[in-house]
N, C-alpha and C positions, 0 to 999 in steps of 0.2 A: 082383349088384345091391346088396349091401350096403353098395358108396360112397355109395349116397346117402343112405343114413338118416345115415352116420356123417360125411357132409361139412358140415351145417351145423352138427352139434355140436361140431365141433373148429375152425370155421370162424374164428370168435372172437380162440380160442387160438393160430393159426396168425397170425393178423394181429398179436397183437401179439410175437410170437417176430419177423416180419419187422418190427418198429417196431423191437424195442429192437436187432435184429442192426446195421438201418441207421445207427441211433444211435449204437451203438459204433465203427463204422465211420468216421463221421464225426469223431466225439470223437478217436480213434486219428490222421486224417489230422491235425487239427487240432494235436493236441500235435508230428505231427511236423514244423510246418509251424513250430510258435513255439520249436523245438529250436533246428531249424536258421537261423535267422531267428536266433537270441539273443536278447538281451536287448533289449526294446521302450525306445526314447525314450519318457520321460513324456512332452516338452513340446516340439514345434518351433520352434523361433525363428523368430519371425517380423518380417523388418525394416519395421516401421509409421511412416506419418510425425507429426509430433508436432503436434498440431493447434493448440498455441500460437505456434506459426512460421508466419510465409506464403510461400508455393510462389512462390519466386523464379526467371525467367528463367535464371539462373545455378546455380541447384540441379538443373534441370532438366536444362540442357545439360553438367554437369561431368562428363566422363570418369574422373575421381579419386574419384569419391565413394566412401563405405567402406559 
């Protein structure tokens, strides 16, 4: 019967052993995930339209546009 004096003392200590194990865990997938991944884009291009121009019928339907 001696579990039970000694399980809420180490009860604590037990929780955060499984905090930091999970922690690491997670840390660990993560770098392996930005390894493999490479190197991150700082900045997406994003094609926006210029709001000093007006949205012309022909801007709209042009198949060529860049």
């Amino acid at each position: 019967m001696g579990i039970h004096y000694d399980y809420k003392s180490t009860k604590s200590a037990k929780l955060m052993e499984k905090q930091a194990k999970r922690e690491k865990k997670l840390a660990e997938k993560k770098a392996k995930r930005l390894a493999k991944e490479g190197p991150k884009k700082e900045e997406i291009e994003r094609n926006t339209l210029d709001t000093s121009k007006p949205i012309t019928l022909d801007f709209l339907t042009n198949p060529n546009k860049e």
